[in-house]
VMD Tcl script that draws the C-alpha trace (Angstrom):
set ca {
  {29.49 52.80 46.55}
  {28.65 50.97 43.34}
  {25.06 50.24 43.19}
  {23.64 46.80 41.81}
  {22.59 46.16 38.35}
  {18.70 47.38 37.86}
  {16.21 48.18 35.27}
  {14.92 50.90 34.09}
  {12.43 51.37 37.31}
  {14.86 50.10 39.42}
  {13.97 46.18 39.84}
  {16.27 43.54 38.83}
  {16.18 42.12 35.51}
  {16.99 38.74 36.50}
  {13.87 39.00 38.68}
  {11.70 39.71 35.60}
  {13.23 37.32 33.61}
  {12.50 34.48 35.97}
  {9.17 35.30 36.37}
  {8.71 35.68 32.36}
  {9.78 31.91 32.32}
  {7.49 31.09 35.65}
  {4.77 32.47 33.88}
  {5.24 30.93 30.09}
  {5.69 27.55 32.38}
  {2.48 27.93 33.78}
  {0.33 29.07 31.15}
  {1.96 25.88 29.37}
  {0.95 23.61 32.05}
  {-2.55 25.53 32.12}
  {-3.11 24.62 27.97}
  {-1.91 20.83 28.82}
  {-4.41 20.72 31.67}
  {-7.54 22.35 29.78}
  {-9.52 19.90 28.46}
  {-8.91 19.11 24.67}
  {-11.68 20.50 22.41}
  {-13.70 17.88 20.74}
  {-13.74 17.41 17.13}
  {-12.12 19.64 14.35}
  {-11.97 23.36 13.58}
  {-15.35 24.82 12.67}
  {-17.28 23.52 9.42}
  {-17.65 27.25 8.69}
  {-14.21 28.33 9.03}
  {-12.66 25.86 7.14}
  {-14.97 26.23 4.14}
  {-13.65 29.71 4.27}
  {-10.09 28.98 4.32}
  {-10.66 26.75 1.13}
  {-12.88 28.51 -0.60}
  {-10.14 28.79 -3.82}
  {-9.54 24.97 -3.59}
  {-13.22 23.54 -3.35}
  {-13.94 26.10 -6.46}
  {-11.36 24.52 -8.27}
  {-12.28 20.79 -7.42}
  {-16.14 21.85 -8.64}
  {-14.79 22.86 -12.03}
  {-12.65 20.56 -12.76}
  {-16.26 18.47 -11.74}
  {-17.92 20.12 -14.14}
  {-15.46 20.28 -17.48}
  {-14.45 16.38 -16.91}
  {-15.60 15.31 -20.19}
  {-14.59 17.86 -22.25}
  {-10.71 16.78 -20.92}
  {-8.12 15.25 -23.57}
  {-7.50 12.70 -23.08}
  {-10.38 12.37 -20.85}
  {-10.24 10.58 -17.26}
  {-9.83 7.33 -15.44}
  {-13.10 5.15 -16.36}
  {-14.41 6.87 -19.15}
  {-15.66 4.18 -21.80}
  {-14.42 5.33 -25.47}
  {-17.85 5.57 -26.99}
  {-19.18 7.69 -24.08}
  {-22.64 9.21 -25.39}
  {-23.43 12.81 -24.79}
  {-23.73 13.48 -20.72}
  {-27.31 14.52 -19.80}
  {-27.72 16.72 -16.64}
  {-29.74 15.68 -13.87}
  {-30.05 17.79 -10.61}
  {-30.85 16.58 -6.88}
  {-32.06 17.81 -3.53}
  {-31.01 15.68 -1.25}
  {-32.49 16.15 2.62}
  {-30.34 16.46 4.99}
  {-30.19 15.69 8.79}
  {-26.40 16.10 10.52}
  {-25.93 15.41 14.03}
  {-25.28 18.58 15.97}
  {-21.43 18.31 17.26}
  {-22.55 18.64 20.95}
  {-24.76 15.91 21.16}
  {-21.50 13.55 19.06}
  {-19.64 15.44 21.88}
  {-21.37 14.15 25.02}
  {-22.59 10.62 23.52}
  {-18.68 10.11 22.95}
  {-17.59 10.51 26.91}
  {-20.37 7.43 27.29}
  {-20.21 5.34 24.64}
  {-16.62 3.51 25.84}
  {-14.81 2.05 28.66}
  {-11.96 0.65 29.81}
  {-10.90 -2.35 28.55}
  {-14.52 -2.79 26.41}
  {-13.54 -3.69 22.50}
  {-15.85 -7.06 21.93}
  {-19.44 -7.07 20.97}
  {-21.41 -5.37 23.65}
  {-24.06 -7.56 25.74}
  {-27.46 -6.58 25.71}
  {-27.73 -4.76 28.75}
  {-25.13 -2.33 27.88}
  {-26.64 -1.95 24.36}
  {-29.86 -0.88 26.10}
  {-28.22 1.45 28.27}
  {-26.06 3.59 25.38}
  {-29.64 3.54 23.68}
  {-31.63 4.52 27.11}
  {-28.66 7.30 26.65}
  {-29.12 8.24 23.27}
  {-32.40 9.14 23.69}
  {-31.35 12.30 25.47}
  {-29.37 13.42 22.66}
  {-30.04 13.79 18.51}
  {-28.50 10.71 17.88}
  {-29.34 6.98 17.13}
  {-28.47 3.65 18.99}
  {-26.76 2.88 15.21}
  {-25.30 6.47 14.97}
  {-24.08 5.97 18.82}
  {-22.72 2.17 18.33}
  {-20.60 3.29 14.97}
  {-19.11 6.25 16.97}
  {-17.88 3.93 19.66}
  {-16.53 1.79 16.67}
  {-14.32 5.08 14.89}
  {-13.07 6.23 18.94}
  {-12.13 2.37 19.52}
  {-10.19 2.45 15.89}
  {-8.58 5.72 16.78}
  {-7.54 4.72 20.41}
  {-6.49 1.63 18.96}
  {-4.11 3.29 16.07}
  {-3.00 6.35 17.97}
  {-2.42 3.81 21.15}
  {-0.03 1.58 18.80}
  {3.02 2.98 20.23}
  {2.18 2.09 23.80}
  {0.97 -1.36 22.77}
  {4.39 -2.67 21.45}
  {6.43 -0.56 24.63}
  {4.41 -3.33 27.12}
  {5.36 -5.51 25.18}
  {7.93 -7.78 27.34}
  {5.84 -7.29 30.32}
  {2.41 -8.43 28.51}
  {4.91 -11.46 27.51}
  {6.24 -12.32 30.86}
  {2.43 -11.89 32.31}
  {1.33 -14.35 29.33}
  {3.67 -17.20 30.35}
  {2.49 -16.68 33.68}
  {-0.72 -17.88 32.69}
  {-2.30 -14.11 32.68}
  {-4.75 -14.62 29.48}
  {-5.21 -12.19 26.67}
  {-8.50 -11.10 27.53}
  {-7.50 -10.50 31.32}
  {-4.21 -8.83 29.47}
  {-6.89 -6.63 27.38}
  {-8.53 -5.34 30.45}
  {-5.70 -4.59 32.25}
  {-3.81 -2.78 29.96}
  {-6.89 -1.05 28.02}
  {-5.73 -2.43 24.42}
  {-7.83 -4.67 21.69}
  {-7.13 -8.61 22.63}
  {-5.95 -9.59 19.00}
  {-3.56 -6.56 18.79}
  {-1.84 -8.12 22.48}
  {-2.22 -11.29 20.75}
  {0.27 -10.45 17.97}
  {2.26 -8.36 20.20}
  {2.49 -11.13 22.36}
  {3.93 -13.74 19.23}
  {5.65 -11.05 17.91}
  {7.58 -10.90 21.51}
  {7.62 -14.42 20.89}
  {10.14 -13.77 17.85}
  {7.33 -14.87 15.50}
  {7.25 -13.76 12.00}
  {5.11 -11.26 10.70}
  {4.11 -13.91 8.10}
  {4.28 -16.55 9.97}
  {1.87 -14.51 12.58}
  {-1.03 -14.12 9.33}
  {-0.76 -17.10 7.92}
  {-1.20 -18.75 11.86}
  {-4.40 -16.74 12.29}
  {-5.66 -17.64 9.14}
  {-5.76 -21.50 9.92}
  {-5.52 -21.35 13.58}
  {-5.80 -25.29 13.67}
  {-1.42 -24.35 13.18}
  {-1.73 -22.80 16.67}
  {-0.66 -25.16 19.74}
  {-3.65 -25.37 22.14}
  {-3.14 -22.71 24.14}
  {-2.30 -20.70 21.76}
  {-5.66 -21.71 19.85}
  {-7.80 -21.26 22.88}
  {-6.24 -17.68 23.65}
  {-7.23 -16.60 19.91}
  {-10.64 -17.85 19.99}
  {-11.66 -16.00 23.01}
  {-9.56 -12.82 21.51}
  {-11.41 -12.49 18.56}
  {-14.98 -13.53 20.39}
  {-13.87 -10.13 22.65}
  {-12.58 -8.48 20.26}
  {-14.40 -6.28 16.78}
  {-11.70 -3.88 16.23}
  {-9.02 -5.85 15.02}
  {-10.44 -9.31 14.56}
  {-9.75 -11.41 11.53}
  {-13.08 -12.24 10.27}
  {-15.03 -8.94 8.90}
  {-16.68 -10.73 6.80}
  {-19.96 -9.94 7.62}
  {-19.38 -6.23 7.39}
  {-18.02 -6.67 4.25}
  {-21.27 -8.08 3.02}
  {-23.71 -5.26 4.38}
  {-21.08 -2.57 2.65}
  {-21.49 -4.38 -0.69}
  {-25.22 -4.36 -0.45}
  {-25.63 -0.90 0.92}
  {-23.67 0.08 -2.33}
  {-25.51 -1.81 -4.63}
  {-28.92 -0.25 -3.05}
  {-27.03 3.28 -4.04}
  {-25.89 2.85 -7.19}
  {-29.17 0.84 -7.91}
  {-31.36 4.13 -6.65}
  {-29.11 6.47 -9.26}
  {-29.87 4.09 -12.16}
  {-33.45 4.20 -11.15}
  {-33.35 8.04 -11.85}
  {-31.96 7.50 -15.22}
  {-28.35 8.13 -14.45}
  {-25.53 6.54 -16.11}
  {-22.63 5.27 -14.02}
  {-19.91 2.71 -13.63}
  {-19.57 0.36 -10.19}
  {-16.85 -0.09 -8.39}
  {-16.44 -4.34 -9.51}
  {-16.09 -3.43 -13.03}
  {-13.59 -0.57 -12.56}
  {-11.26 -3.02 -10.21}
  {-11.19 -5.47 -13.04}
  {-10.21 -2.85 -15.87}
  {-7.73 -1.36 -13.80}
  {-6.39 -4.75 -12.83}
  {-6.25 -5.39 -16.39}
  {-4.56 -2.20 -17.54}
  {-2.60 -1.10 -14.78}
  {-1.87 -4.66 -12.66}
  {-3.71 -3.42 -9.93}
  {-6.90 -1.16 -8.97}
  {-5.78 2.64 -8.51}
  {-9.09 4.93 -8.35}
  {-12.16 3.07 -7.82}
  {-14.59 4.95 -6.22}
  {-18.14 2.88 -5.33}
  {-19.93 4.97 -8.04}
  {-18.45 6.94 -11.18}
  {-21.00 9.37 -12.82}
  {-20.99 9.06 -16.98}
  {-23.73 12.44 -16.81}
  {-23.19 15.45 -14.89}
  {-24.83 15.08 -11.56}
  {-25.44 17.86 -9.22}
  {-26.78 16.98 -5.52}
  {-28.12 20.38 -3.66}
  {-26.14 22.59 -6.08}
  {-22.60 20.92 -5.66}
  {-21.25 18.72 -8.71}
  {-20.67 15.38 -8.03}
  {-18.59 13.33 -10.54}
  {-18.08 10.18 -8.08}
  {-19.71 8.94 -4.88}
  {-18.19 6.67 -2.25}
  {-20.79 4.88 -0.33}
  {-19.91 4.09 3.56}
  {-21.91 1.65 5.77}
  {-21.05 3.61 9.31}
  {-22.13 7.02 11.12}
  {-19.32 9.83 9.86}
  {-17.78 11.13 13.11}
  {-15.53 13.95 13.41}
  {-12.90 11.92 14.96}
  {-9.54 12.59 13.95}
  {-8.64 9.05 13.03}
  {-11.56 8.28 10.26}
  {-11.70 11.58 9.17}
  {-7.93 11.98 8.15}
  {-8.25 8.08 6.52}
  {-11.06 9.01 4.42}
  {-9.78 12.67 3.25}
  {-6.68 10.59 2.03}
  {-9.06 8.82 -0.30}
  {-11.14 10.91 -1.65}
  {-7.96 12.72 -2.70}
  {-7.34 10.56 -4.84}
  {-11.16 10.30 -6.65}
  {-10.43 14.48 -6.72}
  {-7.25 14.54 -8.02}
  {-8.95 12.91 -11.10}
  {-11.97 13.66 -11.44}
  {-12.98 16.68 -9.53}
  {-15.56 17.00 -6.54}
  {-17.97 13.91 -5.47}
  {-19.76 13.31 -2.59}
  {-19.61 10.27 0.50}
  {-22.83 8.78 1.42}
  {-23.24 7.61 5.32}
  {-25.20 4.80 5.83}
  {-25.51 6.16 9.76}
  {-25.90 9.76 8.90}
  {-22.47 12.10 9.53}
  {-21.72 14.93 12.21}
  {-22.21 18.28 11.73}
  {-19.03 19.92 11.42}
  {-17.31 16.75 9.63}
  {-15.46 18.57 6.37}
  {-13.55 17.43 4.00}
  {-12.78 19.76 0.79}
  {-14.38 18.86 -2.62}
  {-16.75 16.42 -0.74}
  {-20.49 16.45 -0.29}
  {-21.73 14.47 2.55}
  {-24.78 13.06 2.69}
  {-27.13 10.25 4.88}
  {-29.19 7.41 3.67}
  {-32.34 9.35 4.23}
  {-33.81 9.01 0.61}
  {-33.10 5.52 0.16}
  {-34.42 2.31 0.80}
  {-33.03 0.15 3.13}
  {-35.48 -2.19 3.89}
  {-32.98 -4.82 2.27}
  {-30.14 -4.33 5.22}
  {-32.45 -4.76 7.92}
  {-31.51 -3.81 11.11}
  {-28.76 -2.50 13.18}
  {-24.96 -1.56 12.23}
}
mol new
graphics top color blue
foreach p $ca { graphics top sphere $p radius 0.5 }
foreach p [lrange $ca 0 end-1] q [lrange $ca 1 end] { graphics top cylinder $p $q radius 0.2 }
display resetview
């Protein structure tokens, strides 16, 4: 009698094949059910990996004006560089305290100005963790940007049925906090579902006195509930330009020669037809800040989270300073996280400046 087909201990092969794939299956659906790890790789062991590319980034730092023909921005009478060196204090938030104040700083459906009684609670929060109300409020503002990019995709699927719910009489702020999506962004999804233009869509919410009255109502109370993607940043704009000014106005006090970002927009407009590398600050001596080089310095008026989002947007430009000029450094106006890295940069806080002039809050 012919006996049936078996390994080499005498068990079925089929059997053992199934229950290799029953047990890949699982341990996939155990690694999509395991809670995703906050933040990026470790600080530490990304240094490591590029070691060879920051080196290189620091040098080319350091022999910039001995290049020829030498870089971007350089005036053509440029005196001799003098050298002046920096320690510059430092005080990172520890990842696990971004960590926890992140699962408490949003909710559903919350992407407007927050009232007072929630402010008081995310600072009654803070308190328990080495982070400020500021530091905790500009977190919230890079996870609400990140949801609100990475959640694009979903946005313009619900399209139709955010349309349908519209002409119902279902308003966009209602429609926000149903859905869990910035009111402006289901505002344009909703005229864009409308077969509006994409021009005709800016140049509507630029003068909304164009907009029929509902459709004027329903953006007024979109961008009162809405800071993510409102039109008007105006006033954010204006605290950035001022906390650069304070900056570059604290390096000139120490005798360093530089170059601000206005002037370098307008010769690059001139030369090239449009600005290409203009970094806040460009150093004209060699500047070193707690033993790094620093050739440039980009000043930013928020906390610097390790969230994906922010982190990938700003790496892309400071490539570009790099890729010219060697290494620089960011300055946070709201302090920066712990383990945020980005090769060739030098992240620092606010901590030795003055910012008496910016008064308080974000």
């Amino acid at each position: 009698m012919s006996q049936p087909n078996s390994g080499k201990n005498g068990g079925s092969s089929s059997g053992k094949s199934n229950r290799s794939r029953n047990n890949r299956g699982r341990n996939r659906q155990d690694r999509q059910n395991r809670p995703r790890r906050y933040g990026s790789t470790a600080k530490k062991t990304l240094e490591e990996r590029n070691a060879a590319i920051i080196k290189d980034m620091e040098t080319q730092a350091r022999v910039r004006f001995d290049q020829n023909p030498p870089p971007m921005g350089f005036p053509e009478d440029l005196e001799q560089p003098k050298t002046f060196k920096f320690e510059w204090k430092l005080s990172p938030v520890p990842l696990k305290d971004e960590e926890a104040m992140a699962g408490k700083v949003m909710r559903k459906g919350e992407f407007g100005w927050l009232e007072d009684d929630r402010v008081d609670e995310i600072a009654d929060i803070a308190k328990g963790y080495k982070m400020t109300l500021e530091q905790a409020l500009s977190l919230r503002s890079a996870l609400l940007q990140q949801k609100t990019v990475y959640g694009h995709g979903r946005l313009r699927s619900q399209g139709k049925n955010m349309l349908r719910l519209y002409k119902e009489g279902v308003s966009v702020v209602d429609l926000s906090t149903r859905f869990d999506f910035p009111p402006m962004n289901i505002f344009r999804i909703i005229l864009t579902e409308m077969r509006w233009s994409k021009s005709r869509i800016k140049e509507s919410l630029r003068q909304p006195s164009r907009l029929s009255e509902r459709e004027r109502t329903e953006f007024e109370a979109a961008e009162a509930a809405d800071r993510v993607s409102n039109v008007d940043q105006g006033e954010s704009q204006e605290r950035a330009d001022l906390f650069e000014d304070i900056l570059a106005d604290w390096f000139e006090e120490q005798g360093v020669r530089l170059r601000r970002q206005p002037e370098m927009v307008k010769e690059q407009k001139q030369d090239l037809g449009r600005p290409v590398r203009t970094p806040d600050i460009l150093f004209l001596d060699h500047v070193e800040i707690n033993g790094k080089p620093v050739a440039w310095i980009d000043a930013k008026h928020f906390y610097g989270a390790d969230v994906d989002f922010q982190r990938k947007k700003m790496a892309k430009q400071m490539a570009r300073y790099i890729e010219e000029w060697g290494s620089g450094a960011v300055v946070y106006r709201h302090g920066f996280s712990e383990n945020l890295f980005m090769p060739g940069c030098t992240l620092l806080d606010a901590n030795l400046l003055d910012l008496s002039k910016l008064g308080p809050g974000e």
